[in-house]
N, C-alpha and C positions, 0 to 999 in steps of 0.2 A: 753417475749419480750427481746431482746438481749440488752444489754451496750455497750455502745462505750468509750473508751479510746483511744487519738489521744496521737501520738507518733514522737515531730515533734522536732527531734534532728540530722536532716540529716547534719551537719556542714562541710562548706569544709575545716574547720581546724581537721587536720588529729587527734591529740589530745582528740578534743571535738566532734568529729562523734561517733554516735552509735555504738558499734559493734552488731551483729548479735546476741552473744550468751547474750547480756542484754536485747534484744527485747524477746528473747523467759524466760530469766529468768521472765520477765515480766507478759509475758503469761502464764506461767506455776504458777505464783501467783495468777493471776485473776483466773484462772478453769474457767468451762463452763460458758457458757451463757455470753461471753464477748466478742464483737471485735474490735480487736486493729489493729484500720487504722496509717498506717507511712505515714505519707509527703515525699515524696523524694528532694522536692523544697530545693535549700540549706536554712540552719538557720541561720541566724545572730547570732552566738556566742560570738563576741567583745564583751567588758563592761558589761553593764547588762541585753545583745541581745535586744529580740522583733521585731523580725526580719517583722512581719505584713504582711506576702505575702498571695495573694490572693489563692494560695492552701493551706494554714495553714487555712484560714477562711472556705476556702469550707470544709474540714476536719472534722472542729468543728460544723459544723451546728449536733445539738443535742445530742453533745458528753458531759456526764457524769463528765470525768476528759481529764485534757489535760495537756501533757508535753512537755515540748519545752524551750527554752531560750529568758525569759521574756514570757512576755502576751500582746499582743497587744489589744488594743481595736476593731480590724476585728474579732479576737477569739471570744473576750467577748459578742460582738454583733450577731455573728455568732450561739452560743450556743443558744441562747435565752434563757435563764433561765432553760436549761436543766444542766447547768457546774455548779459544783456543790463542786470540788477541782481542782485547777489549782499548778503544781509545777514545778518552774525555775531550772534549772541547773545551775544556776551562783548564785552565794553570795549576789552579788546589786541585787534591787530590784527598782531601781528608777523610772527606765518607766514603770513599770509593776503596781506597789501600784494605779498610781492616775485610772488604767481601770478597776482593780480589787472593789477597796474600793468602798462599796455602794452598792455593786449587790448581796452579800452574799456568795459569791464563796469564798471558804479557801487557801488561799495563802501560799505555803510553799516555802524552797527556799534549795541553798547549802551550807550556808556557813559553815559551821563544815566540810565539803567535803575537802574544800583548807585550812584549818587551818593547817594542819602539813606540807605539803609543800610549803606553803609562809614564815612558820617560821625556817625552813630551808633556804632559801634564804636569811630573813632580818638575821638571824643571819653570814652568810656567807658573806654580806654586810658589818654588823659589822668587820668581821673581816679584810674584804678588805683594809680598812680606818686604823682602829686600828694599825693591825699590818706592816702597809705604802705597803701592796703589791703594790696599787697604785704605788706609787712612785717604785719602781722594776721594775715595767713593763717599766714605760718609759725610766728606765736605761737599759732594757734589749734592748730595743727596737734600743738607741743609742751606742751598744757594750761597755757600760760603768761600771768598776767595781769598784759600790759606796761603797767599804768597809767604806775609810775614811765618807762618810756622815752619814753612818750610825751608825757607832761606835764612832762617832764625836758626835752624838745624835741633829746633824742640823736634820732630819728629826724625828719627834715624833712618837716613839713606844711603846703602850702601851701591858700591859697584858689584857688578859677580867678580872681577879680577880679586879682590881682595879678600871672598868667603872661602872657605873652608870646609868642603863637605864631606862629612863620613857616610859611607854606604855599608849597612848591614845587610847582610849576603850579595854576594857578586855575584848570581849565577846571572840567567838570561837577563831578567830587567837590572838588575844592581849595575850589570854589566855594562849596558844602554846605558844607563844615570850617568856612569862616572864616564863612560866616552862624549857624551852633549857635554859636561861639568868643564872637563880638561877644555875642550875645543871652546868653552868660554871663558878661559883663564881660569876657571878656578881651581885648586887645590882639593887632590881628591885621596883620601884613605876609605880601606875597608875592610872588613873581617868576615871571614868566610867558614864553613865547618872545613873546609880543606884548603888551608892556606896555599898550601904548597902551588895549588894551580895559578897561583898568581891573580894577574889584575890586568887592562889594555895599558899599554904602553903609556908612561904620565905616572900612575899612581903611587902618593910619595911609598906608601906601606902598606902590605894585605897580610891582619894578625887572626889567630884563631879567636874561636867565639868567648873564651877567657877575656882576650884582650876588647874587650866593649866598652869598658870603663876607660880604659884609654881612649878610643875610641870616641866616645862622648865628651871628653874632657878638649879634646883636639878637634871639634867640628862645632863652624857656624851655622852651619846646617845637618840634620843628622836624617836621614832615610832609611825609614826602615823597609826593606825589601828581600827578605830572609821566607821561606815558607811556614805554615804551620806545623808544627811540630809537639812532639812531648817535651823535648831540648827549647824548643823555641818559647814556649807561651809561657806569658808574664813575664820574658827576659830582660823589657824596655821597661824597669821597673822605678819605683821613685828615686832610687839611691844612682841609679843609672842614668835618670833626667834630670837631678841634684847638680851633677857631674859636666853638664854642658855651661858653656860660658855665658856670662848675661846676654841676652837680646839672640841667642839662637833662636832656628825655627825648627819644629821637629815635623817632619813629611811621615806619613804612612799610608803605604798603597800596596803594602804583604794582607795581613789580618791582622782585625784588632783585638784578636786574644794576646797577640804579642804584647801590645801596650799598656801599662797601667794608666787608665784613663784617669781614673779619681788624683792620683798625683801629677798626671799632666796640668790637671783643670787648679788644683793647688798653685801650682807654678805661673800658672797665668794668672789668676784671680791676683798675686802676688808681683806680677810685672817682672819676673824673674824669666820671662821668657819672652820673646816679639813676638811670635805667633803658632799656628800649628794648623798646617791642613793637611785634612783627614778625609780618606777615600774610603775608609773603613772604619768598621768600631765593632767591639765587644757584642751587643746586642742590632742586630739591621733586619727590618727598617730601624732608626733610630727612635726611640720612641718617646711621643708627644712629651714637652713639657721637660727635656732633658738640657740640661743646664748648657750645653756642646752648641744648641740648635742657635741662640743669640747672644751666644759668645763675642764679644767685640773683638779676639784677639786669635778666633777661630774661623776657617775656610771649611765649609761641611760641602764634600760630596758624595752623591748616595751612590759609592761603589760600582760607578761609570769611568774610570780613569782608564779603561783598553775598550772604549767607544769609539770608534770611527765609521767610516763607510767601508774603509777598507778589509776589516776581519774576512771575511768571505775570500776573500783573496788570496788571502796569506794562510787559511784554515784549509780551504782547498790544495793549495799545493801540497801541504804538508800531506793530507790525509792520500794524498792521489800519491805523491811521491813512499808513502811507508806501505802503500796498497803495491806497489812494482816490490818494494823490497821482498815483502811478503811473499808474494807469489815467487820470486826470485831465490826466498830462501837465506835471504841476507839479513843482517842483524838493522832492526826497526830504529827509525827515529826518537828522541823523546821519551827513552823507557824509563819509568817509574821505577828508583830503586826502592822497594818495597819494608824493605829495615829501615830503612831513614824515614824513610815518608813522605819522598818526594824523587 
């Protein structure tokens, strides 16, 4: 009797499409007696996909494992209890957990895939702010040569030796963050939902998610890189961005349900904070005419921070490498713990 494996990563973001030579890596890991039907339907790859079209569900009808960006509930229904491993190509899992949970199906996901190029980013964000390039830009912009401001020290330049960064959740990317952070001098704390696993070697202290307010009180810079959650959303709340020291900058490249945005935007309009960029928000796309978009003391990127050329690369391995486990009978990569929600 032949397997099915549905392969439904057709994305019209040129980044996140399939290429040809991972479909047949693919294939060349299952060996015989396996077929692996592709969707051509585009995928919903934004946020944490699930893009739910009705050729992903015709697809899945009695397919084995399915991979695609997110899991909709037409998949899951679709399978009838022949799906058996579903794995996302995105990091969140948000829409995917509540169709998965319950039916038996092993949920895995990507997040170790974007941890070294988001932490790439949030640290080149750091330095954005830190080192006032900010501020350059808009004198380059105005044929302005702010020697005297800057050598005046009216505009704040810091070293990374001397910042302070807190990392909200250490898992895959948090993880990333605070190992670039250390290896630039800086000083790295973070708070995790399970402390106990600790931190990379360097980190002054890893407190439970209580401990945030400390947390913020103790970072020149503060990242948020925790997942979404019931526990997590609106946890970076005003009373918790109150709590950071004058002239922080606050990074987010988790989700901006976590953040209270409207108290962020307080904080700055206030000058109580240096800057803030944001790889995410509350509402994406962000939409026209939001206060965020020309902010002079905000970094807006549209939730391209684990963009490279490289993903395929690194998406591939994994999927090829949890495609031997599988067949192997060995406990999979990346599983979704499905009470937590990540």
């Amino acid at each position: 009797m032949t397997r099915r494996l549905v392969v439904d990563l057709a994305s019209p973001r040129v980044a996140w499409r399939i290429p040809p030579r991972a479909v047949q890596a693919i294939r060349d890991a299952l060996g015989p007696g396996w077929d692996v039907v592709q969707v051509e339907a585009p995928a919903t790859s934004d946020g944490d996909g699930g893009s739910g079209t009705e050729a992903a569900a015709a697809a899945a009808r009695g397919a084995e494992v399915y991979l695609g960006y997110g899991v909709s509930a037409g998949v899951v229904q679709a399978a009838r209890g022949a799906l058996k491993w579903a794995h996302t190509s995105t990091a969140g899992v948000g829409t995917s957990v509540p169709h998965v949970r319950g039916t038996g199906v092993v949920l895995t996901n990507s997040a170790g895939v974007h941890a070294d190029p988001i932490a790439d980013w949030t640290i080149a964000a750091i330095g954005y702010f830190a080192r006032g390039l900010d501020r350059m830009r808009e004198f380059q912009a105005e044929e302005h040569w702010a020697q005297p401001e800057i050598t005046g020290l009216e505009i704040p330049v810091r070293e990374f030796g001397e910042l302070r960064v807190g990392v909200y959740g250490l898992g895959g990317i948090g993880t990333a963050v605070a190992r670039r952070a250390l290896a630039l001098g800086m000083s790295v704390a973070g708070v995790r939902r399970r402390p106990e696993r600790g931190g990379p070697p360097g980190v002054r202290w890893v407190g439970a998610p209580g401990d945030l307010g400390r947390l913020a009180a103790e970072s020149d810079c503060l990242v948020l890189a925790a997942p979404h959650t019931d526990a997590t959303r609106g946890v970076v709340s005003r009373s918790v961005l109150e709590r950071l020291p004058s002239d922080a900058i606050v990074v987010n490249v988790s989700r901006g349900t976590l953040l209270d945005e409207t108290a962020l935007l307080d904080l700055l309009d206030a000058a109580r904070l240096r800057g803030a960029a944001l790889d995410v928000f509350a509402t994406e796309p962000l939409p026209a005419g939001h206060p965020l978009w020309r902010h002079p003391r905000v970094l807006v990127s549209p939730h391209v921070a684990a963009v490279t050329t490289r993903f395929w690369e690194r998406e591939t391995g994994l999927i090829v490498e949890n495609v031997r486990r599988y067949l192997a009978g060995a406990p999979l990569a990346n599983v979704v713990d499905l009470e937590a929600g990540y």
